[in-house]
Legacy VTK file of the C-alpha trace (Angstrom):
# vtk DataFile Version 3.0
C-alpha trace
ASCII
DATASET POLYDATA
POINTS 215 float
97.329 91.194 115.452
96.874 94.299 113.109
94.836 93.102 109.842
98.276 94.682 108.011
100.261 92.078 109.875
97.709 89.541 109.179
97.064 90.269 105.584
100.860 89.556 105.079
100.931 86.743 106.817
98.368 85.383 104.586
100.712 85.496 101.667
104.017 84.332 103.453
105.469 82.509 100.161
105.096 85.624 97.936
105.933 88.111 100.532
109.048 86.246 101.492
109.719 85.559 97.513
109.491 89.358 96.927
111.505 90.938 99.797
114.214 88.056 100.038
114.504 88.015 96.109
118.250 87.438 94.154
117.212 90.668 92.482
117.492 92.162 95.634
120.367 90.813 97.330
123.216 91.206 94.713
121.619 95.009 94.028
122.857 95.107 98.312
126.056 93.048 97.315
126.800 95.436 94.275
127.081 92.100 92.192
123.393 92.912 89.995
124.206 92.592 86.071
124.197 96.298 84.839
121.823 95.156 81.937
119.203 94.022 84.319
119.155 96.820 87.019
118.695 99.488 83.670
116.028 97.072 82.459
114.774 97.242 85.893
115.273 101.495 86.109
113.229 101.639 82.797
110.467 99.605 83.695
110.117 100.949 87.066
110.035 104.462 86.288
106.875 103.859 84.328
105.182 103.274 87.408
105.051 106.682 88.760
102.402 108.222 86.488
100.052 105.407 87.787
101.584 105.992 91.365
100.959 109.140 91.630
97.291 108.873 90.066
96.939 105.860 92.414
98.269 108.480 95.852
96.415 111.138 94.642
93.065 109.588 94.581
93.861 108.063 98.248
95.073 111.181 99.525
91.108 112.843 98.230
89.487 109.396 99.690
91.029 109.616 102.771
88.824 110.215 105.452
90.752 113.385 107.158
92.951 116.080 106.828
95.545 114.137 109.338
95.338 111.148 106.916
95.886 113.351 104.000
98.783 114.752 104.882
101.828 112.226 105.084
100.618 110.521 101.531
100.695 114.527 100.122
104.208 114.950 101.662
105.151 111.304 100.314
103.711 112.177 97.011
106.089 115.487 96.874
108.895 113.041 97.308
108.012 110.619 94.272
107.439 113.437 92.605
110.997 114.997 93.482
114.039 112.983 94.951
113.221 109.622 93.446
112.037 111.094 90.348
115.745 112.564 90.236
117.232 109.070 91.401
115.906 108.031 88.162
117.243 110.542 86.090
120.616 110.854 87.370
120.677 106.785 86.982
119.420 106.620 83.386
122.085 109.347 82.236
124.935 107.515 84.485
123.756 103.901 83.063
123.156 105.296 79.503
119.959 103.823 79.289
118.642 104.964 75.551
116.242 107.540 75.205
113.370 105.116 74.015
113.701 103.203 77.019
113.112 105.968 79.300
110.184 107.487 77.552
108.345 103.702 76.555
109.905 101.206 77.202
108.236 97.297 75.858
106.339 96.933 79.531
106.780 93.569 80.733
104.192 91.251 81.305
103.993 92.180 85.186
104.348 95.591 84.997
101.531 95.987 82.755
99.499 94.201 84.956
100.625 96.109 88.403
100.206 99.381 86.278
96.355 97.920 85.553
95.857 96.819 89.632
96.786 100.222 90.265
94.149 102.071 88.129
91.857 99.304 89.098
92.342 100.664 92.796
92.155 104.057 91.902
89.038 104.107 89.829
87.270 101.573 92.718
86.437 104.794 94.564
86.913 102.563 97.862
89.836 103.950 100.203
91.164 100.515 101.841
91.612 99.110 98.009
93.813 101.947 97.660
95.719 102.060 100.737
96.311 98.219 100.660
97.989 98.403 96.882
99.890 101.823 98.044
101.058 99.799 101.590
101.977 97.028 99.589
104.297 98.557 97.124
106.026 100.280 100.274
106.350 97.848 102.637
107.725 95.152 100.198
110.420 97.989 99.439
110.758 98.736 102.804
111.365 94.920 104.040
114.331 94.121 101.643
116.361 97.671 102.163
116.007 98.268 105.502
118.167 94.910 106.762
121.039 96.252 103.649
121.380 99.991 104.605
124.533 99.483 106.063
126.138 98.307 102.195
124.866 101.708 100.811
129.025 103.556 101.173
130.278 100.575 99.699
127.812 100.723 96.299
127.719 103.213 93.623
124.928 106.032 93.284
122.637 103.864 91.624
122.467 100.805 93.586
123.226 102.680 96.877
120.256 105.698 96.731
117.502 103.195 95.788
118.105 101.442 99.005
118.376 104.886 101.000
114.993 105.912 98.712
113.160 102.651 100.827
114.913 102.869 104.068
115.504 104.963 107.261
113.097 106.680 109.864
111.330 108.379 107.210
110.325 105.925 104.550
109.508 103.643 107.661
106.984 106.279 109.227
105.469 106.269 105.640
105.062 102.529 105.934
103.527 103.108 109.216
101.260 105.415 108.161
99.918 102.970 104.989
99.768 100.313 107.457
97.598 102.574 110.342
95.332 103.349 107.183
94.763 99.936 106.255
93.937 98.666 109.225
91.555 101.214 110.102
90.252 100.407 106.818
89.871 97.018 106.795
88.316 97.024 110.282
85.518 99.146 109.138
85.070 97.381 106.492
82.006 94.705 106.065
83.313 91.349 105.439
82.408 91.761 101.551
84.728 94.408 101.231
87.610 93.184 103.720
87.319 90.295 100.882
88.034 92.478 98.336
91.098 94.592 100.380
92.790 91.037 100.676
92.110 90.322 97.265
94.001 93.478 96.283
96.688 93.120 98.766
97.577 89.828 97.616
97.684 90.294 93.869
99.742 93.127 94.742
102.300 90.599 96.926
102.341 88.438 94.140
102.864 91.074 91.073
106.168 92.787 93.027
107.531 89.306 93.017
106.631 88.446 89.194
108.150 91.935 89.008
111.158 90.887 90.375
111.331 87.989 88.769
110.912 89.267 85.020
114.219 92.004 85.858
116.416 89.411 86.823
115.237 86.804 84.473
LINES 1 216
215 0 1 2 3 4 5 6 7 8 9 10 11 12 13 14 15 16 17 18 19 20 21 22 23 24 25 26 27 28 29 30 31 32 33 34 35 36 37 38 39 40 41 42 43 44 45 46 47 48 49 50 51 52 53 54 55 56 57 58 59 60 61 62 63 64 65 66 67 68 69 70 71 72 73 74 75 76 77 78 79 80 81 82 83 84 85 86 87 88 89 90 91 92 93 94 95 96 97 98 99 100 101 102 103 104 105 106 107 108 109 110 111 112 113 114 115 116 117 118 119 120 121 122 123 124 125 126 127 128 129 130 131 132 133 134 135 136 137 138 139 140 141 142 143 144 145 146 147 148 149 150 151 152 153 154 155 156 157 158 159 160 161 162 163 164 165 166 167 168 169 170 171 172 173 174 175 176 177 178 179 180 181 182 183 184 185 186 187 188 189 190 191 192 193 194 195 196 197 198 199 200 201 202 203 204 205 206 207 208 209 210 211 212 213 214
């Protein structure tokens, strides 16, 4: 079994809790209180600056020019099409002008924006990879089985399942996964400690995440 596969095995409860989550399901259904998905929009968006910190320092760790590559392609992406998606939402949604710019982070995005810079900063590549695979794969997970709903939905619900879904965004996965398994394997046992370590309190933040939107 891949270490990926294994390393999310490990955390069953949260990883089921996360991708499985109400949040998640009436978003797919169309049924998701307006009020929460905005709060969810605002506090979301803040994410990218660490994101892209948080890619950026993988894609200079990484140990070749073929791993570099699809996280610097996936990077353009954040950067571009979902940065739109967020946009386009916050104008259609009118979220307010101070919740775009800085919004009052919740307790769990505060502390997923601090794992990230944690990762970042570490200067080890498979503490990187597992927080980047993590924040993918959970996405990836809950979409992928409601792609079919997107017609049915409007823009907002719709494109952020079509953002984390589809041949693409899964060869990204697959690509975060590859890395973190190569990672973790050549790891020492000290720092395949630490990589789970990370990828769990990753697990377990996206589903606090969740849980603080829809609460």
């Amino acid at each position: 079994m891949q270490p990926s596969e294994q390393l999310k095995e490990h955390c069953g409860e949260h990883w089921q809790s996360a991708t499985e989550h109400a949040f998640c399901a009436e978003l797919a259904e169309g049924s998701l209180p307006l009020d929460k998905m905005k709060r969810y929009l605002a506090q979301d968006y803040t994410f990218i600056d660490n994101f892209v910190r948080l890619a950026a320092s993988a894609i200079h760790y990484a140990p070749s020019l073929p791993d570099r590559l699809p996280l610097a392609h996936f990077l353009g992406n954040i950067a571009g099409p979902e940065n739109t998606y967020f946009q386009r939402s916050f104008d259609m949604l009118a979220v307010v002008e101070s919740e775009r710019v800085s919004p009052e982070l919740l307790k769990p995005t505060s502390d997923f924006q601090a794992l990230m810079l944690k990762a970042a900063k570490s200067g080890e590549y498979g503490n990187m990879v597992a927080v980047l695979c993590v924040a993918e794969w959970v996405y990836l997970s809950w979409a992928e089985p409601v792609v079919e709903a997107v017609d049915s939905l409007p823009f907002y619900f719709g494109e952020w399942i079509t953002l984390h879904s589809g041949e693409y965004f899964a060869s990204v996965v697959e690509h975060l996964r590859g890395q973190l398994d190569n990672a973790f394997n050549t790891a020492d046992e000290a720092q395949q400690q630490t990589i789970t370590a990370y990828f769990n309190e990753a697990v377990l933040l996206e589903k606090q995440f969740f849980d603080a939107c829809y609460q």
